[in-house]
C-alpha positions in Angstrom: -41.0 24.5 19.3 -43.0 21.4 19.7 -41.3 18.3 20.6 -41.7 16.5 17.0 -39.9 19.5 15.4 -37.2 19.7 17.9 -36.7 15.2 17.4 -36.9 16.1 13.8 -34.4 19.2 13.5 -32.3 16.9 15.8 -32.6 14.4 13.3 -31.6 16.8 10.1 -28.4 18.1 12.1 -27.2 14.4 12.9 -27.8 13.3 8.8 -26.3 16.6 7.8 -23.1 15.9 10.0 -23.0 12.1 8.8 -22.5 13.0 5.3 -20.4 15.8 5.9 -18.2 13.0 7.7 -18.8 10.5 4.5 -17.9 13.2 2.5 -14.2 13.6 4.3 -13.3 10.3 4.3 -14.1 10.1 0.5 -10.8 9.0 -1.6 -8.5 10.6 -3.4 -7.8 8.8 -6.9 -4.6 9.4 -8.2 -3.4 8.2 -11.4 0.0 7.6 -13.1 0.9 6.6 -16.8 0.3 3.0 -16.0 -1.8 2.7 -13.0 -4.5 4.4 -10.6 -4.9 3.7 -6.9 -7.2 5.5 -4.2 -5.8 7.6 -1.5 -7.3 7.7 1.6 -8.0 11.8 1.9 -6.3 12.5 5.4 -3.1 11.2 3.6 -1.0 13.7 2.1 1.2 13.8 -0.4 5.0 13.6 0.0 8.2 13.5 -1.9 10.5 12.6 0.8 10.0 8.9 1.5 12.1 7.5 -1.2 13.5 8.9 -4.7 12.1 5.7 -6.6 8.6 6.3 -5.8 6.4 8.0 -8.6 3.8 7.7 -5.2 4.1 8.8 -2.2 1.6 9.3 1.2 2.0 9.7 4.4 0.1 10.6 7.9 2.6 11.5 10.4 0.2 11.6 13.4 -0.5 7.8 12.6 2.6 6.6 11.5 1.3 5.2 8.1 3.5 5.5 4.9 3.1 4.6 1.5 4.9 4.2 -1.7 4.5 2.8 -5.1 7.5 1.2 -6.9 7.4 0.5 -10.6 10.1 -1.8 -12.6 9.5 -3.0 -16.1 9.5 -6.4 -16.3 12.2 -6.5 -19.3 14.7 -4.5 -16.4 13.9 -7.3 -13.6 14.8 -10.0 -16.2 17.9 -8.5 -17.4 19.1 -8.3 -13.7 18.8 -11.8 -13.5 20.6 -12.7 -16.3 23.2 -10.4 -15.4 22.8 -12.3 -12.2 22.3 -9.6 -9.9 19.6 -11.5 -8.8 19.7 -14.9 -8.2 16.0 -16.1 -9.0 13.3 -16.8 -11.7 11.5 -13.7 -13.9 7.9 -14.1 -12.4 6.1 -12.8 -9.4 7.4 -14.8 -7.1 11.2 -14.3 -8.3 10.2 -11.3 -7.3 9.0 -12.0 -4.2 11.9 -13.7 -3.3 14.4 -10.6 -3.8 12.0 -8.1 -2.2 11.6 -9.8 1.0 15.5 -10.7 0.7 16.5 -7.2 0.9 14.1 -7.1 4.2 15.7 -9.3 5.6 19.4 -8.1 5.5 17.5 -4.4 6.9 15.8 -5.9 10.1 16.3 -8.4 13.2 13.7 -10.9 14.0 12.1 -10.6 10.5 8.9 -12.4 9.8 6.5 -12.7 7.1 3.3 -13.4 7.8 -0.2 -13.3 5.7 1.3 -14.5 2.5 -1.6 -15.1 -0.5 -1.3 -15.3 -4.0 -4.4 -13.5 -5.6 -5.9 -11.2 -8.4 -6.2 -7.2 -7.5 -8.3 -6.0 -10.6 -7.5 -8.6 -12.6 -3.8 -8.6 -12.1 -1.7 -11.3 -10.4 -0.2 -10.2 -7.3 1.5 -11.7 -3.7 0.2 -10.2 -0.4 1.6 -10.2 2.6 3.1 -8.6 6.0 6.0 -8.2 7.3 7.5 -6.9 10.6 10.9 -6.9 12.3 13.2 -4.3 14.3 15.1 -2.0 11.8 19.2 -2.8 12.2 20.0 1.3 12.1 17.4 2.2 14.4 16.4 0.0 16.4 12.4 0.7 15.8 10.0 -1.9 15.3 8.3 -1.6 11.8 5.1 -3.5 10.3 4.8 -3.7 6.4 1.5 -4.8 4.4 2.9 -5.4 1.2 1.9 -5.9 -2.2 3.7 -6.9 -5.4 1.5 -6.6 -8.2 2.3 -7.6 -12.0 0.4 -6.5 -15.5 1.5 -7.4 -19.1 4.6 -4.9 -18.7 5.5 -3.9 -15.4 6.1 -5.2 -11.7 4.6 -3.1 -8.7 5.3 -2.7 -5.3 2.9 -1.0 -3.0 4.6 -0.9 0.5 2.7 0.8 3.4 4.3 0.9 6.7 3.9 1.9 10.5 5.1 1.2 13.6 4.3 -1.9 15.0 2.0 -0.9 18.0 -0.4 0.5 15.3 -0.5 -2.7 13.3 -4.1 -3.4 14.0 -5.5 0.3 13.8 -4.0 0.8 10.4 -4.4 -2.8 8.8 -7.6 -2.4 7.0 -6.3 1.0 5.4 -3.0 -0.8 4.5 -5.6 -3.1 2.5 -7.5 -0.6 1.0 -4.9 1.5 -0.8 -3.7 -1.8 -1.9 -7.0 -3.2 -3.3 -7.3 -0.4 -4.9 -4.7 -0.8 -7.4 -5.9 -0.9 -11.3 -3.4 -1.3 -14.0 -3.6 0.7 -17.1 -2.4 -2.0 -19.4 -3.9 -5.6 -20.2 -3.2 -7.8 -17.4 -1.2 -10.8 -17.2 
């Protein structure tokens, strides 16, 4: 074998081994009734994170969870006139009990990264949080999102210990930029 065919059969096994590599860290898209989102493929699927959740992912190895939490926005109004919430009906009423509920679960809480923006055309709050969970003692990051259409509220919560915070940000933000609503946005 001369040496230009052994560069260039080096060469076909190093593009043959990147694409198989592109190829495995392709997304998987998974759609509900009102919403799609891509799914990073080394994350499985899971029902055991919480009984609300329509979705559900997780990579134990990594420490990186995910859920997807759907309320209509009729129910979220009706709890504040009932006054089970003490707050406004719009996104950042919404906000405001979310992170509220955090804060009664976990010491030192602090939220961090807060922006208001548009995720395919839908209005939405992002932001992190982190504290040191009251029943176990474990310190937990969150990249957050809560996302509104025409009928619904959505929160995407992804999680993982806080050592891994940096590792696993930019996958936080791609499952959550992912988001498309099914309906008109608002």
């Amino acid at each position: 074998m001369t040496l230009k065919n052994y560069i260039l059969a080096i060469l076909i096994i190093f593009i043959s081994s990147c694409k198989q590599s592109e190829n495995n860290t392709e997304d998987e898209v998974v759609m509900t009734e009102n919403y799609s989102l891509s799914v990073p493929k080394d994350l499985e699927r899971t029902n055991n994170l919480n009984e609300l959740a329509k979705v559900q992912f997780q990579k134990v190895d990594e420490d990186l969870y995910f859920i997807v939490l759907e309320e209509t926005k009729k129910s979220f109004e009706n709890a504040i006139k009932l006054k089970v919430h003490k707050t406004t009906p719009s996104l950042f009423g919404y906000y405001q009990v979310v992170t509220s509920h955090f804060d009664e679960l976990y010491d030192d809480f602090k939220i961090t990264d807060f922006g208001r923006t548009k995720i395919n055309s839908c209005n939405a709050i992002v932001f992190s949080m982190s504290g040191k969970g009251l029943d176990d003692g474990k310190k937990a990051f969150f990249r957050y999102a809560l996302i509104e259409d025409s009928n619904n509220l959505y929160q995407i919560m992804s999680w993982t210990n806080i050592n891994y915070k940096d590792k696993l940000i930019g996958k936080m933000g791609g499952i959550i930029n992912s988001f498309k609503s099914k309906s008109n946005s608002k």
